[in-house]
One Martini backbone bead per residue (centre of mass of N, CA, C, O) as a GRO file, in nm:
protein
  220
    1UNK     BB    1  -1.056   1.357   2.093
    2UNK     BB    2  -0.766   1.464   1.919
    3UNK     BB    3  -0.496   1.338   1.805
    4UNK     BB    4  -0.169   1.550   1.742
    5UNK     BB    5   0.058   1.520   1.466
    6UNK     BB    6   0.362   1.730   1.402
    7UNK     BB    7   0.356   1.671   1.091
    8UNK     BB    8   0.385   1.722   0.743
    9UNK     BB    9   0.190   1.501   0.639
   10UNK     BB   10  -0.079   1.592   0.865
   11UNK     BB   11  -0.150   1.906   0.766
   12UNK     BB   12  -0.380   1.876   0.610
   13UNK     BB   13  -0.599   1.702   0.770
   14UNK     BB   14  -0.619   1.925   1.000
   15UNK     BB   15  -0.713   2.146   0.801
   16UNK     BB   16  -0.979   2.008   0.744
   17UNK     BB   17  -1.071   1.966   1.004
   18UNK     BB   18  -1.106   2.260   1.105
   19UNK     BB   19  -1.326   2.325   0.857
   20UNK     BB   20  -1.568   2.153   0.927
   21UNK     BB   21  -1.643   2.312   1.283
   22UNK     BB   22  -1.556   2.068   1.487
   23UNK     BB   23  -1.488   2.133   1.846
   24UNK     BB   24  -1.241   1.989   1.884
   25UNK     BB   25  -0.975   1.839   2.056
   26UNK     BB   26  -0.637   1.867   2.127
   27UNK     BB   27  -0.363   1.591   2.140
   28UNK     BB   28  -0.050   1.610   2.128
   29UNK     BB   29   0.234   1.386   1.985
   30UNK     BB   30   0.385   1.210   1.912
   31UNK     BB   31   0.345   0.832   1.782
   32UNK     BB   32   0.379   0.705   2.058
   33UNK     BB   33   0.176   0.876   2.237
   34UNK     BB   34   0.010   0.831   2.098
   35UNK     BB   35  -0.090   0.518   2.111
   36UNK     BB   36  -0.103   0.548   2.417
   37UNK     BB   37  -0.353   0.737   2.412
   38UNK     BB   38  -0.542   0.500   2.249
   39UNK     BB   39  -0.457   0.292   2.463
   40UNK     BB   40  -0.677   0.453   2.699
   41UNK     BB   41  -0.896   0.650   2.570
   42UNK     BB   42  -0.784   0.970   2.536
   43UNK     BB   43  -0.851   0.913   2.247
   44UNK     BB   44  -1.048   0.879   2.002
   45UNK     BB   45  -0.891   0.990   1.741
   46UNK     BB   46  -0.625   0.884   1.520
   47UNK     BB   47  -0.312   0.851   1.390
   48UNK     BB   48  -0.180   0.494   1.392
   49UNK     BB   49   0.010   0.323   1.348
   50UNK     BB   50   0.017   0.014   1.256
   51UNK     BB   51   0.113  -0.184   1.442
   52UNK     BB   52  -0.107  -0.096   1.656
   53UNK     BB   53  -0.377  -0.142   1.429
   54UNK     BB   54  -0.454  -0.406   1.479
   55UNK     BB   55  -0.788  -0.452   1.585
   56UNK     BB   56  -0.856  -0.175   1.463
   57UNK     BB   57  -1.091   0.097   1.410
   58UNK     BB   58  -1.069   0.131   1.082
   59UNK     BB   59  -1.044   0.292   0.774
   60UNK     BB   60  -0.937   0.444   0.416
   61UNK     BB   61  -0.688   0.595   0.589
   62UNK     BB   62  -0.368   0.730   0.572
   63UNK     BB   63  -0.008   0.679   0.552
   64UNK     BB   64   0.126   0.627   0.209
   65UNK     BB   65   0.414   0.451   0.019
   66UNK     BB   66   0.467   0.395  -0.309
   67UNK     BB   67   0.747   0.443  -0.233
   68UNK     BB   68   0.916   0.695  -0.186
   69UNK     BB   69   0.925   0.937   0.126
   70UNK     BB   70   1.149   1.110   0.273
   71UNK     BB   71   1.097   1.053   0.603
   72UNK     BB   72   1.238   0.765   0.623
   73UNK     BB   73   1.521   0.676   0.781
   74UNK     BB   74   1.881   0.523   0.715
   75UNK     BB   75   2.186   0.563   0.886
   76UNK     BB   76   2.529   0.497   0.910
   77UNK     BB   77   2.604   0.290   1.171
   78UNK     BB   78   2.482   0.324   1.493
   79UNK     BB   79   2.219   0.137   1.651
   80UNK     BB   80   1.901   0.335   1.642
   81UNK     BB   81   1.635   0.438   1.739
   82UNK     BB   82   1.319   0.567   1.709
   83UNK     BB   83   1.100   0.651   1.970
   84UNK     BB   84   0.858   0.797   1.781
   85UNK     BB   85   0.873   0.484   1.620
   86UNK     BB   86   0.784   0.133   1.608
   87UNK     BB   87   0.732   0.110   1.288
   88UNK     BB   88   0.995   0.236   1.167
   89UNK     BB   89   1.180   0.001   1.314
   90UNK     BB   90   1.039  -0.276   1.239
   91UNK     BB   91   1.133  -0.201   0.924
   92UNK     BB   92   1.433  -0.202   0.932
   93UNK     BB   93   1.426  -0.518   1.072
   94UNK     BB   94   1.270  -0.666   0.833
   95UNK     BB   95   1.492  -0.520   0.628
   96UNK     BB   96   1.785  -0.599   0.742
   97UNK     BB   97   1.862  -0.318   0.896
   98UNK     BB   98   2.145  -0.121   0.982
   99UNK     BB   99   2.091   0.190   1.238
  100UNK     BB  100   1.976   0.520   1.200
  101UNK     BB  101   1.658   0.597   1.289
  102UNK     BB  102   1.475   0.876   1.094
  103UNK     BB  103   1.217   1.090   1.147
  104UNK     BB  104   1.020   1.331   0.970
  105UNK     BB  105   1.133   1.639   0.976
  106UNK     BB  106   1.405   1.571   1.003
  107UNK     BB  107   1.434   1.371   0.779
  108UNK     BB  108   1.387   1.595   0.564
  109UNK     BB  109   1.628   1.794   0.651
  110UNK     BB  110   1.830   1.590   0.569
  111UNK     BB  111   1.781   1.504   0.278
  112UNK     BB  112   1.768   1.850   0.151
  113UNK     BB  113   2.057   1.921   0.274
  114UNK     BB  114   2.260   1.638   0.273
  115UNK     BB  115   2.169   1.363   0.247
  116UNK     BB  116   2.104   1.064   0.201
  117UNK     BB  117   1.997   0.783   0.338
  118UNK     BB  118   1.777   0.521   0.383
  119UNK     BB  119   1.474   0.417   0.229
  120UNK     BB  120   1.258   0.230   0.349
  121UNK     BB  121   0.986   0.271   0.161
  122UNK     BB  122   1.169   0.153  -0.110
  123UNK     BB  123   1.255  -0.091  -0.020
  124UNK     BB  124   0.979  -0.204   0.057
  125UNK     BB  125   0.895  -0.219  -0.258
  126UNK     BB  126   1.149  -0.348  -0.393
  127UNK     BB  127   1.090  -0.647  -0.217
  128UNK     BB  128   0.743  -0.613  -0.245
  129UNK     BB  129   0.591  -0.394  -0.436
  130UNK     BB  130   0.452  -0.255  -0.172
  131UNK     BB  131   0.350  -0.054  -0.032
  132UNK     BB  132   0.339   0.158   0.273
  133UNK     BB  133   0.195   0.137   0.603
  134UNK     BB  134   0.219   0.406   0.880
  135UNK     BB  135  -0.066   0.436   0.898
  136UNK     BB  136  -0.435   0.492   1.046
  137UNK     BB  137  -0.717   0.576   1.082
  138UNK     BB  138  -0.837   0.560   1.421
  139UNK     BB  139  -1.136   0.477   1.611
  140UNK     BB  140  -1.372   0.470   1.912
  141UNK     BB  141  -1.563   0.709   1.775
  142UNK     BB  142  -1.750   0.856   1.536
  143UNK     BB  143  -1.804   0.650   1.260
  144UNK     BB  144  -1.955   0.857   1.056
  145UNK     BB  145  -1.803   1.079   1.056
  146UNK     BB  146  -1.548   0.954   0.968
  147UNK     BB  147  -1.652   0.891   0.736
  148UNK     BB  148  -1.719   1.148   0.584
  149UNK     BB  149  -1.452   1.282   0.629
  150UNK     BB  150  -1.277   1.082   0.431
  151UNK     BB  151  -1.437   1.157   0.224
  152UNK     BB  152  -1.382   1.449   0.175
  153UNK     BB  153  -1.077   1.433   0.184
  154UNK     BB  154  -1.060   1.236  -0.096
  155UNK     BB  155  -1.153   1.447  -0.289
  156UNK     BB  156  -0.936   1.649  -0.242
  157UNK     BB  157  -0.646   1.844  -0.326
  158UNK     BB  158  -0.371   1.841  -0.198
  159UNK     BB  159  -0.303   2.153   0.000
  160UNK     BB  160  -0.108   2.431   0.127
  161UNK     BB  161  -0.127   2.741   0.247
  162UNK     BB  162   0.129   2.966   0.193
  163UNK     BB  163   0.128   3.069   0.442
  164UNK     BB  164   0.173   2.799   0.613
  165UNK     BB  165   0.415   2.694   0.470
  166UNK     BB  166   0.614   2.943   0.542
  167UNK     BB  167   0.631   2.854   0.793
  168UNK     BB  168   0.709   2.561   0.771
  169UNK     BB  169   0.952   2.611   0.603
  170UNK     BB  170   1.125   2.746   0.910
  171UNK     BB  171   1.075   2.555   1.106
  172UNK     BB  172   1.256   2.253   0.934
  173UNK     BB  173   1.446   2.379   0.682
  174UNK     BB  174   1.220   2.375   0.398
  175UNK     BB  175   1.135   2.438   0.103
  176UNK     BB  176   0.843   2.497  -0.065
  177UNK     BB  177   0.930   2.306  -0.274
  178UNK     BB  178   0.974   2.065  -0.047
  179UNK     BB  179   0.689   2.036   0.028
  180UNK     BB  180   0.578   1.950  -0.238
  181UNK     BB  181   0.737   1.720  -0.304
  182UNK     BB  182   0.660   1.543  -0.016
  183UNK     BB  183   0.365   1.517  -0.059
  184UNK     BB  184   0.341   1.354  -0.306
  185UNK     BB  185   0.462   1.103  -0.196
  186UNK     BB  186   0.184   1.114  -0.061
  187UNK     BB  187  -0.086   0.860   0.060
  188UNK     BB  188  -0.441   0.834   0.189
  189UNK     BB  189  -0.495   0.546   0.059
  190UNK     BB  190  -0.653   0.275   0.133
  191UNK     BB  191  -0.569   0.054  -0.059
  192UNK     BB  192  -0.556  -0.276  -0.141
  193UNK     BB  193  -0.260  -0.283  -0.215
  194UNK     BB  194  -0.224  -0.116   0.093
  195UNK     BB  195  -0.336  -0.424   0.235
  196UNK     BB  196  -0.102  -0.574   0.100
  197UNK     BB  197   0.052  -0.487   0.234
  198UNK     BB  198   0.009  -0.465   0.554
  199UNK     BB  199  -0.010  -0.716   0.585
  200UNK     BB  200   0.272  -0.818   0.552
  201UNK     BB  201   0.386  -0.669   0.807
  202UNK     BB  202   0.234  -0.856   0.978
  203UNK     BB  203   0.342  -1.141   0.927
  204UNK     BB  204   0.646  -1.037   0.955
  205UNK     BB  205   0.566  -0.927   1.264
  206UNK     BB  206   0.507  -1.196   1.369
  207UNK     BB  207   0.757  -1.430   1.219
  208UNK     BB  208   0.970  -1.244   1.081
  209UNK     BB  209   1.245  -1.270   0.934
  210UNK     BB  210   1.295  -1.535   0.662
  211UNK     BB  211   1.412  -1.655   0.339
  212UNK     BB  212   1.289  -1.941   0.423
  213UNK     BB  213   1.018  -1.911   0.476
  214UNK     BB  214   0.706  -1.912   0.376
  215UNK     BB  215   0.601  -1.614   0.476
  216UNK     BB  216   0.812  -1.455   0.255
  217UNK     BB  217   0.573  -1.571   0.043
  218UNK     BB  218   0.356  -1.348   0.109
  219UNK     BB  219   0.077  -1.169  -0.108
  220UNK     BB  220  -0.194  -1.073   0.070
   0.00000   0.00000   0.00000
């Protein structure tokens, strides 16, 4: 069993595992509700929070933005969290921002309509200068399989076909150039440099934020 979480960002990779003709089933739901059925082990494989990732079995991809993301945002008024999404709220938490997170094609939809909002992976890159990653792929079984597939994902060209924008673009209310331009945004490598950005959030997540800790200035 295969979690699917229906953002813009993982539909590359669920194309590709498609593809693959490996004929997993698929359990649907939002980031929150994947983190609880992979933590009762009714889904075997799938991107996980970070929050959620510490001590489990992860691979060397994930949804990692090294700069800003477009699609995790927070935007003026009333304190209000996504339900949908743990990591992206205790990183709000941590960057010391007051207001409403708003994340995935919603938060994509009102960027390219409305604009404004506070990119939270951006203030995150500022102030830490490391990428931040928001999910990994982890799983409970099929290590090998696990591992070949990131091989293969890891070498292709990151690209969703036309006929596929074209719904995905009617579905969100952004066009297919804006579809283009916040992929290019996502990288799919947790490598050295966004585990050293992850681990930070580990530490700052686990001690809080506090400009005086010995904690804020740990370096990876």
């Amino acid at each position: 069993m295969v979690g699917y979480i229906d953002y813009l960002n993982l539909l590359p990779f669920y194309l590709y595992l498609q593809k693959s003709g490996i004929g997993f089933q698929f359990r649907k739901g939002v980031p929150s509700k994947i983190n609880r059925e992979f933590q009762k082990r009714k889904v075997d494989f799938a991107f996980i929070s970070s929050i959620h990732s510490k001590n489990r079995r992860c691979g060397n991809i994930g949804i990692v933005a090294r700069d800003e993301v477009l699609s995790v945002l927070l935007f003026e008024g009333e304190e209000k969290k996504d339900s949908a999404s743990a990591t992206s709220n205790r990183l709000a938490e941590l960057l010391n921002l007051r207001g409403e997170v708003v994340i995935g094609d919603r938060a994509l939809r009102l960027y390219f309509q409305k604009g404004g909002g506070i990119d939270l992976a951006k203030v995150w890159k500022e102030r830490y200068r490391f990428p931040f990653v928001f999910a990994r792929l982890c799983h409970h079984k099929y290590p090998r399989y696990i591992r070949k597939l990131e091989k293969g994902f890891s070498s292709r060209k990151i690209s969703i076909p036309y006929y596929i924008s074209k719904k995905v673009s009617a579905k969100i209310g952004i066009s297919i150039s804006e579809i283009d331009i916040y992929l290019r945004k996502i990288s799919y490598q947790c490598d050295g440099w966004s585990r050293k950005g992850l681990n930070k959030f580990f530490y700052l997540d686990r001690f809080g934020y506090n400009p005086t800790s010995k904690f804020s200035n740990f370096k990876g």
